[in-house]
C-alpha positions in Angstrom: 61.9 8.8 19.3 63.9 6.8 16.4 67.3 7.4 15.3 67.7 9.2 12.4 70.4 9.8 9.5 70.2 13.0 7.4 71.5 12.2 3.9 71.0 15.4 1.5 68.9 16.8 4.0 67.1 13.7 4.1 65.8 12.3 7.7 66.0 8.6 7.5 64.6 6.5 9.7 66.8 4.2 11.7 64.9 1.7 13.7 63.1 -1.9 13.8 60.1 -2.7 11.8 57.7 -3.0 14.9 58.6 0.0 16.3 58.5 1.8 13.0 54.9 0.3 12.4 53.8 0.6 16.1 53.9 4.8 16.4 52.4 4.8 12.3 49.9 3.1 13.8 49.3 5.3 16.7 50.3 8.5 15.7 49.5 8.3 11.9 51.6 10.6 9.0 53.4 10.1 6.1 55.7 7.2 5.0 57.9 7.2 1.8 60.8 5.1 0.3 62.4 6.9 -1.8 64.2 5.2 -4.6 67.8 5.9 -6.3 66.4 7.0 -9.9 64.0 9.1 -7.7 67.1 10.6 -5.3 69.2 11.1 -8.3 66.6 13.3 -10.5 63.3 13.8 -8.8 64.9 15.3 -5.7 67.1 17.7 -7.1 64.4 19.1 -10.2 61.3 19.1 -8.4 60.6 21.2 -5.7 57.1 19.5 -4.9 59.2 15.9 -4.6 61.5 17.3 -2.3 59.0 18.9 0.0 57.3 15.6 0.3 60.6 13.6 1.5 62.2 16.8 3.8 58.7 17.4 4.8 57.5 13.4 5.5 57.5 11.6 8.9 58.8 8.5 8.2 61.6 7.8 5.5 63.0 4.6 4.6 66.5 4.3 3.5 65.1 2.1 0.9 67.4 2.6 -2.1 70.0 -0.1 -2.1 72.4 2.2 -3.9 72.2 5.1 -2.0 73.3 2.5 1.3 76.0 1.4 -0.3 77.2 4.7 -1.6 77.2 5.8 1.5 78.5 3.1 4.0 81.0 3.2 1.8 82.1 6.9 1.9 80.8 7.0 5.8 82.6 4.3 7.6 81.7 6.0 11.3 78.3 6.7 10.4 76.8 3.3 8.9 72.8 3.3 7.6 71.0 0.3 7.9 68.6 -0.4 4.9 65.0 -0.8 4.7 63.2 -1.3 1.8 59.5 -0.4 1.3 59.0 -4.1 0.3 60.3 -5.2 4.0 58.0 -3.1 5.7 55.0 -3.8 4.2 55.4 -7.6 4.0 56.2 -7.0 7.7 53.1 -4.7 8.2 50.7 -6.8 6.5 51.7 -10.0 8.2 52.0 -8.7 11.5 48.5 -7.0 11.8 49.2 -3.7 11.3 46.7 -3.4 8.6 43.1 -2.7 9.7 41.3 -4.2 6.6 37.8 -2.3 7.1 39.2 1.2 7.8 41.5 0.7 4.8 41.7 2.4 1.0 43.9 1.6 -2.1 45.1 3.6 -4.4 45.9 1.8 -7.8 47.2 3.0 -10.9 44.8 0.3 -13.2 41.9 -1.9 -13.1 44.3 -4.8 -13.4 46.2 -4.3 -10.6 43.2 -3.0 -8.6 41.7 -6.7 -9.2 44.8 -8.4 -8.6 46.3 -6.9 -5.7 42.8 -7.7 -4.0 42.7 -10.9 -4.7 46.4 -11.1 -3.1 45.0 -9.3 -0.3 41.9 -11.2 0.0 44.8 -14.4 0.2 46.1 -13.0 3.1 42.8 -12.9 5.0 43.0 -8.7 4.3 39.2 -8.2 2.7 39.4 -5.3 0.3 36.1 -4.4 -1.6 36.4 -1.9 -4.6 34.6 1.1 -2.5 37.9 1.3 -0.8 39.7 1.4 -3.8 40.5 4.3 -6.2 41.5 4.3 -9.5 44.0 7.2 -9.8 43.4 9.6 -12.7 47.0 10.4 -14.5 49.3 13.1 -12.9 52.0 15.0 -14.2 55.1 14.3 -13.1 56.6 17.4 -12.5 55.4 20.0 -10.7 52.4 20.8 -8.1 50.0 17.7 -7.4 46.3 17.7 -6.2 43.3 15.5 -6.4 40.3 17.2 -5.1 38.2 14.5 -5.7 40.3 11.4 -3.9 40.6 14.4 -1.3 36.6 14.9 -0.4 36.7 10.6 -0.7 38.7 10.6 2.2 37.6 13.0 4.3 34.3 11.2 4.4 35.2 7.9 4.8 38.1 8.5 7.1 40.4 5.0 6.9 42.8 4.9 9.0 45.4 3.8 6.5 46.0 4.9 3.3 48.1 2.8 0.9 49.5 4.8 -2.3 50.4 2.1 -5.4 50.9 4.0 -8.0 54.6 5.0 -9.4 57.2 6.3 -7.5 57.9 10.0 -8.0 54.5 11.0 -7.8 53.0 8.8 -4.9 55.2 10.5 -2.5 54.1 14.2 -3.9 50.6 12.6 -3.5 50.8 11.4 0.1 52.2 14.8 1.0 48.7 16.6 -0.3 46.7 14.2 1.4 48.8 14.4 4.4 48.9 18.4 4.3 45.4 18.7 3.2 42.8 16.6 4.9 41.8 17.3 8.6 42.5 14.3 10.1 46.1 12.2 9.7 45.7 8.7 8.6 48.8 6.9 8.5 49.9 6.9 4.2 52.1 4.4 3.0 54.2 5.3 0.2 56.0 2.2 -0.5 56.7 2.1 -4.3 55.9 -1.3 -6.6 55.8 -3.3 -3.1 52.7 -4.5 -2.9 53.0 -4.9 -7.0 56.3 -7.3 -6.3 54.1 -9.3 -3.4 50.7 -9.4 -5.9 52.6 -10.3 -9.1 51.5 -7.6 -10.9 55.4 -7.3 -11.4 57.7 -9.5 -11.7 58.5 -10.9 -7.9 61.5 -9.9 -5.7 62.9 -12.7 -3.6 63.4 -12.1 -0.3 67.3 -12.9 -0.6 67.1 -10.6 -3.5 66.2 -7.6 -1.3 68.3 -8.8 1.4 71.1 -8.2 -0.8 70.0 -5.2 -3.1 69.8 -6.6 -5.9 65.7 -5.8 -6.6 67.1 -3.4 -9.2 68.5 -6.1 -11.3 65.9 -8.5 -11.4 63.4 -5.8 -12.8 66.2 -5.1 -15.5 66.3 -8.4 -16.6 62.2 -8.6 -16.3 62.0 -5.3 -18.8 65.6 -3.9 -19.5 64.1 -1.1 -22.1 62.5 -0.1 -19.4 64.5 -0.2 -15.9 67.9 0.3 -17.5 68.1 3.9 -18.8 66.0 4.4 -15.4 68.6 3.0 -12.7 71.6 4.0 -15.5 70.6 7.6 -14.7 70.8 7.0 -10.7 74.8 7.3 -11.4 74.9 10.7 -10.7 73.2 10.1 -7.2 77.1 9.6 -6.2 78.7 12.7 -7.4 76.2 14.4 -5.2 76.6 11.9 -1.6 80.8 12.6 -2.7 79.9 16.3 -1.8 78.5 15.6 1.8 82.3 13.4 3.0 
């Protein structure tokens, strides 16, 4: 059993990275890592997101702002971080990852071809049949994918790796998760394995250490990041309402 912090009715996870990895490994299920913009809006207007985080076994306290909010409102009750980046550098490197029982989810051709040559780098060997080039999904509301569904039920990997954006890969997980008859272990771990591929820009490991991923991807693309984590504000008003 792990030690866990409920934040907005939130179960984080509180434990080391091998332990964390160890029972996903033996016990499969669902992994997430939520991010602030996605706490801040996503969680509070969409039903389906917040089924998939109240309703996943394994969330990571990943957004940096959210900690600090709250280690700073909750001086008995402190949360540790871990960021979705940390735990799948530390899940790839620590052989975690069975390559051949394996598949990819990938939100382009581009970084389909580029996180497996990354991969294939790191001595994981990922062909394109364990790849899957996800159609586009509405953000809001109800998410299925009969197709990637029937995919998996016959090839049955044991992990699952989600890379497309976050807000919807968690909403995805959680159909797969609910809905095939078997339970892989899905990782839901944002642009990760996009920051350790370069198919966006790269996050030191100092800069996660310290939180500060957020602003090096508004600096990358500013139009882009800025009214995104600018929104996150109001992500406080609601951790003020559980002092």
């Amino acid at each position: 059993m792990f030690d866990r912090q409920v934040i907005l009715g939130v179960s984080y996870i509180q434990a080391d990275l091998k332990t964390i990895c160890e029972q996903l490994v033996q016990e499969g299920g669902l992994l997430v890592a939520p991010s602030g913009p996605g706490l801040a809006q996503d969680f509070p207007e969409d039903p389906s997101y917040r089924d998939a985080l109240l309703q996943a076994d394994y969330v990571l306290p990943d957004s940096g702002y959210m900690v600090l909010l709250w280690n700073l409102l909750h001086k008995k009750s402190k949360l540790k971080r871990i960021s979705g980046l940390k735990f799948l550098k530390f899940f790839l490197e620590n052989d975690f990852l069975d390559a051949d029982s394996s598949f990819w989810i990938m939100p382009r051709l581009y970084d389909m071809e580029e996180n497996q040559k990354w991969l294939k780098s790191k001595s994981h060997f990922v062909d394109a049949s364990q790849s899957y080039l996800a159609p586009f999904y509405n953000r809001r509301g109800k998410l299925e994918d009969r197709p990637l569904l029937e995919i998996l039920e016959s090839e049955r990997p044991k992990t699952v790796v989600i890379n497309i954006g976050g807000g919807v890969q968690e909403k995805l997980g959680h159909y797969l998760i609910t809905n095939l008859s078997y339970k892989p272990s899905i990782l839901c771990t944002g642009a990760a394995l996009a920051f350790l591929s370069g198919v966006q820009v790269s996050i030191p490991s100092w800069a996660d250490k310290f939180y500060l991923g957020w602003l090096i991807r508004c600096i990358k693309s500013p139009r882009v990041y800025i009214p995104r984590y600018w929104k996150s504000f109001s992500l406080a008003l609601r951790l003020l309402k559980e002092i």
